[in-house]
N, C-alpha and C positions, 0 to 999 in steps of 0.2 A: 850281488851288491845292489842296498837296494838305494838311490841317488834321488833326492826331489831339488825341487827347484829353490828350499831355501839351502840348500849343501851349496849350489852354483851362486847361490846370491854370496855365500860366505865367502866365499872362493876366491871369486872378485875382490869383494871389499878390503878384505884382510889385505890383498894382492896391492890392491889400490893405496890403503892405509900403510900399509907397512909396518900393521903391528896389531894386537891384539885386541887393545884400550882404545882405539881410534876405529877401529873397525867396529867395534861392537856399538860405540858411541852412534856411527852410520846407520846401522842396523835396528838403535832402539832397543835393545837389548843388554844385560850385564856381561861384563868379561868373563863371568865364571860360566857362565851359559854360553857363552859362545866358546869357551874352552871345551868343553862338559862336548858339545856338538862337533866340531873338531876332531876329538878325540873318538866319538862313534863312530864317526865317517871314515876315517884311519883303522879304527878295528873292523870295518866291514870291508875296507880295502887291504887290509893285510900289508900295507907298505905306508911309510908316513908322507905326507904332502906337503910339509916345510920344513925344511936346514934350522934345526935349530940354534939357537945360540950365535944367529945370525941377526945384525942391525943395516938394514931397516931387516923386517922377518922375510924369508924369502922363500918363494914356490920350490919343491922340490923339481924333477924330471916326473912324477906322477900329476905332483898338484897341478903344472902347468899343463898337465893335458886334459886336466879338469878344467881348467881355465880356459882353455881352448874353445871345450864345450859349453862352458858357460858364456863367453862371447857369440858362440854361434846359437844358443838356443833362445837365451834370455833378451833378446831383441825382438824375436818372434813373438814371444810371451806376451811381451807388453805391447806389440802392436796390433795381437790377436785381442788383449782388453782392453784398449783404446778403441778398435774396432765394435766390441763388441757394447762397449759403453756408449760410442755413438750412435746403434741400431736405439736403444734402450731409451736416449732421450729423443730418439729422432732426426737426427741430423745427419744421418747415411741411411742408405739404404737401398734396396733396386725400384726401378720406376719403370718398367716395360709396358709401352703403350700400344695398344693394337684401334684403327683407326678403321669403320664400318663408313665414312664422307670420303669420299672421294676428295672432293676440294678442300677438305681440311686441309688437308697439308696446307696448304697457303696460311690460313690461320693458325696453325701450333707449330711452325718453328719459329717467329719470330715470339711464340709464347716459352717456348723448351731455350730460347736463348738469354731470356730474362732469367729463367730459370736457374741453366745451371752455374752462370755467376753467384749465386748465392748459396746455391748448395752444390757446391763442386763434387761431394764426397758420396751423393746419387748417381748410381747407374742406370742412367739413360739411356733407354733404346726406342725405336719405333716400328712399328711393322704392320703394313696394308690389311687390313681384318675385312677386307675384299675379297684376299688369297684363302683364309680358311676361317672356319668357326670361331669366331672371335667370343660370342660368351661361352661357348663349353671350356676354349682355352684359359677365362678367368677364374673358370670353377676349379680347372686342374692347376693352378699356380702359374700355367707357361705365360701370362702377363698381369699386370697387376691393374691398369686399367682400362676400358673401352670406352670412345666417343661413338654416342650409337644415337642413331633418332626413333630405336625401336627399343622402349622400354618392355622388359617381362617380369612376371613374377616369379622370381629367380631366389629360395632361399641362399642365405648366406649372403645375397649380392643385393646392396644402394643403389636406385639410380637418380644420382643428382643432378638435378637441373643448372644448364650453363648458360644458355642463352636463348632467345627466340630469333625466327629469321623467315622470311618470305621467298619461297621462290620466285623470281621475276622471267618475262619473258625477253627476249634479248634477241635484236633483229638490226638490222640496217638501217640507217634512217631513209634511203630513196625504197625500203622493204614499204609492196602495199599497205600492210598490218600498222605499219607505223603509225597510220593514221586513227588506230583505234583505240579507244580511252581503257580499253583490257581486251585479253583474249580468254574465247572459250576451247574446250575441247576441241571442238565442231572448226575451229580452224584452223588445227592441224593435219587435216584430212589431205589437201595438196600439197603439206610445204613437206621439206629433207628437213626432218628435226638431228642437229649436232647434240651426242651426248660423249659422257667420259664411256671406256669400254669394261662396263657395268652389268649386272645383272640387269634388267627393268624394274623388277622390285625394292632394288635399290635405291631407284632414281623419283625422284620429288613428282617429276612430269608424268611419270607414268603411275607408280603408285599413290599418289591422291586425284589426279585430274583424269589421266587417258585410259586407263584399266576402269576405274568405275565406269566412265560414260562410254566405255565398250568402243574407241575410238584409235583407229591404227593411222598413223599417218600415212605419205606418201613415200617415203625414204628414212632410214636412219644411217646417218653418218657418223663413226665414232675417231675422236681425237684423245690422246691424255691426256694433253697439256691443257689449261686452261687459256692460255696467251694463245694457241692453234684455234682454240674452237673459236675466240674473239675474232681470230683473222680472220677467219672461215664465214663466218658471221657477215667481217665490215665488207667484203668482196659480193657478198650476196650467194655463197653458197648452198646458205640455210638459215634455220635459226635455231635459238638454243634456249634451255632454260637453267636459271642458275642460280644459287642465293645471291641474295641480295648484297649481303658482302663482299660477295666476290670479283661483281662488278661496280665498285666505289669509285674507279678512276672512270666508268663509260656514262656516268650520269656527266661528265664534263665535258663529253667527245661528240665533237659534229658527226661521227663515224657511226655510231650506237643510237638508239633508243631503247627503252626499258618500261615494260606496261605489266601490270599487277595483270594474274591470272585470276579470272571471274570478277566479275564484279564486286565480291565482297572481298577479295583474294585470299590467297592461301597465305597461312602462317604453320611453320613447322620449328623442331624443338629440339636443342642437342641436349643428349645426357652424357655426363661421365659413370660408367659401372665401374661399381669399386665394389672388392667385397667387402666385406660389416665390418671384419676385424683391423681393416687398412683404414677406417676413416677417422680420423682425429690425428693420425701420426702428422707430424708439420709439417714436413716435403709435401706430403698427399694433399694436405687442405689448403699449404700455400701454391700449389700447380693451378689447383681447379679454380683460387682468390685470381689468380695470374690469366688464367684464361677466361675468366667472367668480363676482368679489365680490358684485356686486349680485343675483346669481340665488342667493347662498347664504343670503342674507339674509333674499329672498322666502320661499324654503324655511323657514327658522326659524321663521317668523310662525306 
């Protein structure tokens, strides 16, 4: 027997209608055609599916178990093309981020919560791209985008630019250094520099400043938190370097100081990796609109 899903539509309706002329009316169709259909579906069933000569028309013991299955299929149906009409205009979809900044996190979830108010019907995830290859993972589909400050030339994969940002240096204000209008390499050589617990290549401080100028400090301390490394910091246990962002509340705090590294200082660059075929979809282009804003904002403070 062979059954498609306009038998189940029929099945229903007629069931619904209670009649032949009214169901067909639903359907869009003529009476004689939905007769005509009817009566195939019953010769391919070998039993009939309605009591005849019954008012209103009524499911047989066969039809209703047709019925049956077309309440449980034809829900799916439509919510699998609802679904799939949402991918198509963009307004669902999955959104799996993998994050190469450590501090990020601080800056994209209050951007991911802007978010998915607006697009509830994106799947949303995030995951540390500290833990493993964050752009080969882009090229095999396991996420869909990267915040990296290492751009490559990567076929298939964009990297668009989100914002700019300084690393600063961040120290005690009774810290000697406090008193210096920037710091160089050259004097990190006695202090515990506090980082996140990162590659070094990773980290702002060491791959543009302390790896070039061949320069190891006296200690590295590593904290996750960024609220630890600040404590660690105002106590005098060390000091830290950090974007600039990330310390917006310690430009106000008697506890902190904050001095540009080198005298022309550093400026560094986040990109989101997207691949080519994801960019224009609307979630995708309104996240990274969302995160250009919220990093401007930061910056104001």
């Amino acid at each position: 027997m062979h059954i498609e899903f306009r038998h189940l539509r029929t099945i229903k309706a007629i069931h619904e209608a209670g009649g032949l002329a009214r169901a067909a009316d639903q359907l869009h169709i003529t009476q004689s055609a939905l007769s005509h259909q009817v009566k195939g579906l019953e010769d391919q069933a070998g039993v009939e599916l309605f009591v005849r000569r019954s008012k209103p028309l009524k499911l047989s013991a066969a039809g209703l178990r047709l019925l049956r299955l077309a309440e449980q299929i034809l829900p799916q149906i439509e919510a699998a093309q609802a679904e799939f009409s949402a991918l198509r205009d963009g307004s669902s979809g999955r959104l799996h981020i993998a994050i190469e900044c450590h501090a990020c996190f601080e800056w994209l979830f209050p951007v991911l919560e802007l978010f998915r108010k607006n697009w509830p019907d994106v799947d949303v995830d995030i995951r540390p791209g500290l833990a493993f290859d964050a752009l080969p993972a882009l090229l095999k589909e396991e996420v869909d985008l990267v915040v990296s400050s290492d751009p490559e030339d990567l076929p298939g994969v964009e990297f668009v630019e989100l914002f700019d940002y300084a690393p600063v240096f961040v120290a005690a204000s009774t810290h000697p250094l406090a008193q210096r209008d920037y710091i160089d390499a050259a004097d990190f050589r006695d202090q515990t520099l506090i980082t996140y617990p990162v590659e070094r290549t990773r980290l702002d401080v060491f791959s543009q400043l302390l790896i070039p100028a061949k320069v190891e400090p006296a200690a590295v301390r590593q904290a996750e938190l960024t609220a630890v490394i600040l404590l660690l910091v105002a106590s005098n246990r060390g000091v830290s370097v950090l974007p600039d962002w990330v310390v917006r509340e310690v430009k106000y705090s008697s506890d902190y100081v904050t001095r540009p590294l080198t005298r022309d200082g550093l400026t560094r660059r986040l990109y989101a990796a997207v691949r080519s075929d994801d960019l224009g979809k609307p979630y995708m282009d309104r996240l990274i609109e969302l995160a250009r804003v919220e990093a401007r904002k930061l910056q104001a403070v």
